[in-house]
PDB file of N, H, CA, C and O in Angstrom:
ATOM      1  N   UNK A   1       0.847  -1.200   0.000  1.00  0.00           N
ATOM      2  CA  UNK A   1       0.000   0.000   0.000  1.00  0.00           C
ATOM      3  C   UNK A   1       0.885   1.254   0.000  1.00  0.00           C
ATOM      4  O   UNK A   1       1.900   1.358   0.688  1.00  0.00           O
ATOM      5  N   UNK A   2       0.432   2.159  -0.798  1.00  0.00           N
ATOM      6  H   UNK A   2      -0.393   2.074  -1.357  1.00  0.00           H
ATOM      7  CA  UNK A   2       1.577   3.512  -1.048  1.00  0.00           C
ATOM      8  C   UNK A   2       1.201   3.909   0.398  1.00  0.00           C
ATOM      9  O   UNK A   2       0.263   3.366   0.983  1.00  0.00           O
ATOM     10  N   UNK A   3       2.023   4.946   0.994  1.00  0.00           N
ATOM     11  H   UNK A   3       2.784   5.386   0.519  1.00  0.00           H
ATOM     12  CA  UNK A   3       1.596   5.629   1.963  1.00  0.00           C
ATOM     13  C   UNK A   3       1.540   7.121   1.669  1.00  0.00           C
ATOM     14  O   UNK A   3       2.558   7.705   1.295  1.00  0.00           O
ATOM     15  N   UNK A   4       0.504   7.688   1.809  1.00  0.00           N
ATOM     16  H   UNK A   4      -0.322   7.213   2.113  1.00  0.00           H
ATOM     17  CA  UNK A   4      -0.522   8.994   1.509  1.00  0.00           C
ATOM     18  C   UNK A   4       0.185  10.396   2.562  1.00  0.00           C
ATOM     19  O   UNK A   4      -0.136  10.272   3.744  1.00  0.00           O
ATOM     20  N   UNK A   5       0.789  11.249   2.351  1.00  0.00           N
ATOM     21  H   UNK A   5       1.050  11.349   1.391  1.00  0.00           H
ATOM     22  CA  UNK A   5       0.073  12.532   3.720  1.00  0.00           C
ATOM     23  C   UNK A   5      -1.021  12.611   4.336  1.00  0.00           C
ATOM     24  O   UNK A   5      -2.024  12.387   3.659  1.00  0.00           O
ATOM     25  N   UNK A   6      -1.204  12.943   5.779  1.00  0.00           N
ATOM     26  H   UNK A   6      -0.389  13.125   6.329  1.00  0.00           H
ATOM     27  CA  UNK A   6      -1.983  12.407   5.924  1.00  0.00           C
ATOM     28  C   UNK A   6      -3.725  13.134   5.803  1.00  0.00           C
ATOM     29  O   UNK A   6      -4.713  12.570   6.273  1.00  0.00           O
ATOM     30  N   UNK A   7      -3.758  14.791   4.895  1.00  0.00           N
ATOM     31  H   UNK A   7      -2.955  15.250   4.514  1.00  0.00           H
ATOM     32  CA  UNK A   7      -4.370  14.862   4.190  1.00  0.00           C
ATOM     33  C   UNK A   7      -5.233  14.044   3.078  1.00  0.00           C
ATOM     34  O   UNK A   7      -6.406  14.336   2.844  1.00  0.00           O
ATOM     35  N   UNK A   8      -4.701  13.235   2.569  1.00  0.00           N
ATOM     36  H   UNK A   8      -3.749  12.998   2.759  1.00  0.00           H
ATOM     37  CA  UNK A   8      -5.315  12.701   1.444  1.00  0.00           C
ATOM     38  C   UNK A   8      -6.306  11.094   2.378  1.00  0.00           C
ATOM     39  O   UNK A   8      -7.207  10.673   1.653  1.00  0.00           O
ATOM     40  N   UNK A   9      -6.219  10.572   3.299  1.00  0.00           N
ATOM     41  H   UNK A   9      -5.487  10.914   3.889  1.00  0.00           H
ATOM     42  CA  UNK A   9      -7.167   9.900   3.701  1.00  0.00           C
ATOM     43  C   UNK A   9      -8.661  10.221   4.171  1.00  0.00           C
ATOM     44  O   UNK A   9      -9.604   9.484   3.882  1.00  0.00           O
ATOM     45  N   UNK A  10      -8.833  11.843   5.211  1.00  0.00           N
ATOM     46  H   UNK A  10      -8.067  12.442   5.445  1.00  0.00           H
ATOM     47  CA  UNK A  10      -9.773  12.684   5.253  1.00  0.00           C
ATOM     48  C   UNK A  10     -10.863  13.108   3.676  1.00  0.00           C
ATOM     49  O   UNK A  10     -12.056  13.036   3.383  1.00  0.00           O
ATOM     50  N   UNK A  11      -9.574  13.557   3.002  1.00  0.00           N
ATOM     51  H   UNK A  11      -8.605  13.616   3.240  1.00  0.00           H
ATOM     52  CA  UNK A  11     -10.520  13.889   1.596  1.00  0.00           C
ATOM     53  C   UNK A  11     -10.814  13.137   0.727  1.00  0.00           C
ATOM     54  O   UNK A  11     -11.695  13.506  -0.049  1.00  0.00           O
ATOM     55  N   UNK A  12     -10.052  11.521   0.495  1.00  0.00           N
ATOM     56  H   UNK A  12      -9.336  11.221   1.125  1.00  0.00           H
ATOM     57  CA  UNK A  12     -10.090  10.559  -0.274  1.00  0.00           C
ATOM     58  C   UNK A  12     -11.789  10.252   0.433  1.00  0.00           C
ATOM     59  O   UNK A  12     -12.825  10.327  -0.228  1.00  0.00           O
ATOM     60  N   UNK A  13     -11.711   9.934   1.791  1.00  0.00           N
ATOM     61  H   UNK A  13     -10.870   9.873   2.328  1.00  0.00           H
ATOM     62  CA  UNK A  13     -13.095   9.694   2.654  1.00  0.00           C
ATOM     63  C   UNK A  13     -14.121  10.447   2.096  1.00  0.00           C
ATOM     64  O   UNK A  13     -15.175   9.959   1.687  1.00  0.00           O
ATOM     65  N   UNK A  14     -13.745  11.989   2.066  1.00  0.00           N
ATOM     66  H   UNK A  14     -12.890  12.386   2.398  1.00  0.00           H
ATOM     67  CA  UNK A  14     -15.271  12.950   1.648  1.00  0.00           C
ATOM     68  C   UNK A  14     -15.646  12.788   0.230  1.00  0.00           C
ATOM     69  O   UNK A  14     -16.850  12.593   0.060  1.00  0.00           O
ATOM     70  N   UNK A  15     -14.871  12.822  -0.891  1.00  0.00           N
ATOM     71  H   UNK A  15     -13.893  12.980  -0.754  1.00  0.00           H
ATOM     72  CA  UNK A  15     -14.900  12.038  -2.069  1.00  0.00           C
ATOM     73  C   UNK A  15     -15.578  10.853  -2.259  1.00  0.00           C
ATOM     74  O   UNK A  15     -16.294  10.773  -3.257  1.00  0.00           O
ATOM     75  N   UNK A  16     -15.465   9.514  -1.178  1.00  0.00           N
ATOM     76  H   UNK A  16     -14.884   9.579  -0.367  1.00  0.00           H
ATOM     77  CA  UNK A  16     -15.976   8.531  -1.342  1.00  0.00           C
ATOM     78  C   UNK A  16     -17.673   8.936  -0.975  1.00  0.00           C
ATOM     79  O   UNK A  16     -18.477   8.907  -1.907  1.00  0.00           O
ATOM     80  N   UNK A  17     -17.962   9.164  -0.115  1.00  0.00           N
ATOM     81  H   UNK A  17     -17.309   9.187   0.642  1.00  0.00           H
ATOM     82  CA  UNK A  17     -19.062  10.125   0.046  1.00  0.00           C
ATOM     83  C   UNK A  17     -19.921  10.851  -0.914  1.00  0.00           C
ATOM     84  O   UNK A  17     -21.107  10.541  -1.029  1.00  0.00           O
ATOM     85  N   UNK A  18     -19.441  11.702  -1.537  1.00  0.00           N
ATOM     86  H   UNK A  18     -18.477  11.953  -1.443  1.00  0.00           H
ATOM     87  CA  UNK A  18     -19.866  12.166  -2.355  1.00  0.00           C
ATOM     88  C   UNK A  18     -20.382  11.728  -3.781  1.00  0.00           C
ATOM     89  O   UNK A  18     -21.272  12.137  -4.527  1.00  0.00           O
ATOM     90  N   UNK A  19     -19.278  10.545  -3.849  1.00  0.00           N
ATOM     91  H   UNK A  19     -18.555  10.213  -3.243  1.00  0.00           H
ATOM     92  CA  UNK A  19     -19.437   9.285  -5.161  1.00  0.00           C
ATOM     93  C   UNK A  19     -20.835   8.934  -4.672  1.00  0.00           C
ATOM     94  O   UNK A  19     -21.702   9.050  -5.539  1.00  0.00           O
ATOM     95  N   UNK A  20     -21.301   8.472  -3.304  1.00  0.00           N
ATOM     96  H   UNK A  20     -20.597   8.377  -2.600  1.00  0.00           H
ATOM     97  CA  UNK A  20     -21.971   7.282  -2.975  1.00  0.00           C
ATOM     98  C   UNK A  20     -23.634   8.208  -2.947  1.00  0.00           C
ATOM     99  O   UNK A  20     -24.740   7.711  -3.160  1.00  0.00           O
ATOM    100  N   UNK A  21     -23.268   9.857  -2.568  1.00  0.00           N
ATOM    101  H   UNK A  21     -22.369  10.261  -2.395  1.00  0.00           H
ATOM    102  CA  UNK A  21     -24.603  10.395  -2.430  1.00  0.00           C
ATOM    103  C   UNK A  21     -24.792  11.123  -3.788  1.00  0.00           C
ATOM    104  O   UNK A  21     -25.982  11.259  -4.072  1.00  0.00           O
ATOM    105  N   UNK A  22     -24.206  11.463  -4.402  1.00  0.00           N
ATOM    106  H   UNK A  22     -23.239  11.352  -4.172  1.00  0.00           H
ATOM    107  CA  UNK A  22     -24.082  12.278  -5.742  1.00  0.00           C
ATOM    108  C   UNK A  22     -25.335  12.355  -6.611  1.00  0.00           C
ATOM    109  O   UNK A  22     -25.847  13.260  -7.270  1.00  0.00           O
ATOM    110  N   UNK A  23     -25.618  11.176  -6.393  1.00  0.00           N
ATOM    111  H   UNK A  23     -25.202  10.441  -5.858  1.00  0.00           H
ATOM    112  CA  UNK A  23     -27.019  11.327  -7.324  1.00  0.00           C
ATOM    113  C   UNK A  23     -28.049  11.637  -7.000  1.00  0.00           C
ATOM    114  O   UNK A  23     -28.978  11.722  -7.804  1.00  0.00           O
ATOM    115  N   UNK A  24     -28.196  11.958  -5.402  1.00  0.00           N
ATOM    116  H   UNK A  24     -27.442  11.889  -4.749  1.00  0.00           H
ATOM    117  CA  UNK A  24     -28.984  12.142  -5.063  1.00  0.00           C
ATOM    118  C   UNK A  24     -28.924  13.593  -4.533  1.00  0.00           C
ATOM    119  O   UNK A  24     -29.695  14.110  -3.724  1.00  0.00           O
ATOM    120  N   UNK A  25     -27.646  14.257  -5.268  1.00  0.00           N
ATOM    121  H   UNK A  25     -27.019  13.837  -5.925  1.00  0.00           H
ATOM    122  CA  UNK A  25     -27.226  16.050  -4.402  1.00  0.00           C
ATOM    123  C   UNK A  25     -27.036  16.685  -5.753  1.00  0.00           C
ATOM    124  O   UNK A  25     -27.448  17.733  -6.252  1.00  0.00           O
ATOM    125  N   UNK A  26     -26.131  15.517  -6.257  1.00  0.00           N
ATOM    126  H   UNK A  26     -25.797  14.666  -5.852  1.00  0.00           H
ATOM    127  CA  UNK A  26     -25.382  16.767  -7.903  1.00  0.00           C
ATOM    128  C   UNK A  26     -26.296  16.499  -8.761  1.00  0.00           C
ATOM    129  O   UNK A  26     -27.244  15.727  -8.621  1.00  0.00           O
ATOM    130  N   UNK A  27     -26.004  17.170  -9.705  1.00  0.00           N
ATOM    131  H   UNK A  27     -25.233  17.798  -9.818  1.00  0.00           H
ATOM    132  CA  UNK A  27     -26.886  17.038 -11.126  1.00  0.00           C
ATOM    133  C   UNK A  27     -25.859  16.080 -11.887  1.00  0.00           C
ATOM    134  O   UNK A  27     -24.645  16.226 -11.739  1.00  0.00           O
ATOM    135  N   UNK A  28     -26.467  14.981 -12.801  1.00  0.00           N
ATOM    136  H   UNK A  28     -27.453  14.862 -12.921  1.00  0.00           H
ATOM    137  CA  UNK A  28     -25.560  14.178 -13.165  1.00  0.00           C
ATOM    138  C   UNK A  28     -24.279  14.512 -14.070  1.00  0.00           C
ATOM    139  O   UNK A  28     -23.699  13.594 -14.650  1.00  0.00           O
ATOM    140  N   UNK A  29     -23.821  15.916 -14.187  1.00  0.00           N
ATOM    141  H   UNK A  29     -24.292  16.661 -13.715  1.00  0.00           H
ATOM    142  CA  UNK A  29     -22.046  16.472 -15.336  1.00  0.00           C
ATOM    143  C   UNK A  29     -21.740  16.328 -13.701  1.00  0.00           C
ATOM    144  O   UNK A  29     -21.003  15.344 -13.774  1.00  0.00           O
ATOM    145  N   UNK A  30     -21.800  16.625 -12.320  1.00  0.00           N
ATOM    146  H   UNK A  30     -22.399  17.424 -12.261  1.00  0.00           H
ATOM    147  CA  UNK A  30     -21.014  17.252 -11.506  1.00  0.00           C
ATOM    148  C   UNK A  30     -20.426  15.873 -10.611  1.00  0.00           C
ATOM    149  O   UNK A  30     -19.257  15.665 -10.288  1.00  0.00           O
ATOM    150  N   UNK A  31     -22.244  14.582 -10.187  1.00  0.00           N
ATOM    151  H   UNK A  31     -23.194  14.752 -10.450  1.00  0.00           H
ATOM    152  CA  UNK A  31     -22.181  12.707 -10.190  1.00  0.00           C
ATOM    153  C   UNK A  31     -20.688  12.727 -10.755  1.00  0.00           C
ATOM    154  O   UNK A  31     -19.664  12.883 -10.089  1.00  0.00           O
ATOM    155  N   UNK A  32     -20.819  12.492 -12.443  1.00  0.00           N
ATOM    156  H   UNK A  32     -21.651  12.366 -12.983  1.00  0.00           H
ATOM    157  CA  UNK A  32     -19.392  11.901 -13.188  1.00  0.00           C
ATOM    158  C   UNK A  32     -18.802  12.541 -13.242  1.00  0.00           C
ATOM    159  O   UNK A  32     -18.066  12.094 -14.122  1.00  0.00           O
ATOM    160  N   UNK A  33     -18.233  13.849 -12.842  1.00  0.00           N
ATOM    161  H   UNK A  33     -18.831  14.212 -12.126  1.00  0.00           H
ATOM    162  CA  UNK A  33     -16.973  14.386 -12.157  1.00  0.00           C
ATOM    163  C   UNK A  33     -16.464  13.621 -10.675  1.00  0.00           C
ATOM    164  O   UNK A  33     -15.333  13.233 -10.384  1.00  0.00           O
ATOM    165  N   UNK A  34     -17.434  13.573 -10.052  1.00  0.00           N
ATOM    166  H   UNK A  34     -18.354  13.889 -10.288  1.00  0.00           H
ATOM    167  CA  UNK A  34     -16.883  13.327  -8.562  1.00  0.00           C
ATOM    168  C   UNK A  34     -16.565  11.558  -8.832  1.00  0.00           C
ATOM    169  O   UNK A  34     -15.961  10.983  -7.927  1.00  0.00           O
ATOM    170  N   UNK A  35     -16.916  10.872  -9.873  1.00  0.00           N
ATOM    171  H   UNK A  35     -17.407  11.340 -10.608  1.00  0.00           H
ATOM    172  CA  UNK A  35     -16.654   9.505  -9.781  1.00  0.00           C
ATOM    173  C   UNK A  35     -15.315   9.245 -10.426  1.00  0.00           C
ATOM    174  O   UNK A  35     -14.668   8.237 -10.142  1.00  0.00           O
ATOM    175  N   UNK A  36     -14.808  10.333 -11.473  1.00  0.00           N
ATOM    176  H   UNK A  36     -15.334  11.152 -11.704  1.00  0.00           H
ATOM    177  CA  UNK A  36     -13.842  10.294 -12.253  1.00  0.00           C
ATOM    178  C   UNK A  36     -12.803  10.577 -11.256  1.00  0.00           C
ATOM    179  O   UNK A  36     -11.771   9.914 -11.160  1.00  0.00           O
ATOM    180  N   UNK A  37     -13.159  11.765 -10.379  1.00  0.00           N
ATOM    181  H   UNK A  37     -13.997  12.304 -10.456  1.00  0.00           H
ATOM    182  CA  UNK A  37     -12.190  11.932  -9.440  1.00  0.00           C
ATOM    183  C   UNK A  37     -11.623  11.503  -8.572  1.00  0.00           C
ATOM    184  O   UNK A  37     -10.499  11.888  -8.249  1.00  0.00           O
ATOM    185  N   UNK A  38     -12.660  10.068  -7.645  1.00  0.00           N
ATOM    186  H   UNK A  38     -13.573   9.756  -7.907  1.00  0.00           H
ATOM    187  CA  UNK A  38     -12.284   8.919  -7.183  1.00  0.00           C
ATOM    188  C   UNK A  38     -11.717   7.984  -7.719  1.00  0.00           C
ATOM    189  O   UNK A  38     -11.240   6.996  -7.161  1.00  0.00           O
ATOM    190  N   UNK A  39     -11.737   8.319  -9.212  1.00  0.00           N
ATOM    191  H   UNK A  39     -12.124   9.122  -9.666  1.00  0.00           H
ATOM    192  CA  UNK A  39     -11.040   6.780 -10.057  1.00  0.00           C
ATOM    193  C   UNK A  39      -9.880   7.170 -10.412  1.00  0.00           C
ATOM    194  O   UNK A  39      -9.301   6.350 -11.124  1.00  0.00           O
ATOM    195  N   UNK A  40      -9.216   8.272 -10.151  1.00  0.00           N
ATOM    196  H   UNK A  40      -9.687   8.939  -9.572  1.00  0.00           H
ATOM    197  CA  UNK A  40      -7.892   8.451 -10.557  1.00  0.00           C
ATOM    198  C   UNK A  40      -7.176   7.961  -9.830  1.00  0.00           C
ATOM    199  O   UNK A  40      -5.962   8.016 -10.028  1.00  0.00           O
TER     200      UNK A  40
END
């Protein structure tokens, strides 16, 4: 496992979040931004 700063576990978390509620907050261009952004 790479090891992260420890920034990027907090926001990797709110990201995952956002993937999981997205469709039910964003409009679907902003959904497949936030999923693209978890998949990088």
């Amino acid at each position: 496992m790479p090891r992260y700063p420890w920034f990027f576990a907090p926001l990797n978390h709110i990201i995952m979040l956002f993937s999981n509620y997205c469709s039910a907050i964003f409009p679907c261009v902003l959904c497949a931004f936030q999923i693209h952004i978890c998949n990088l």
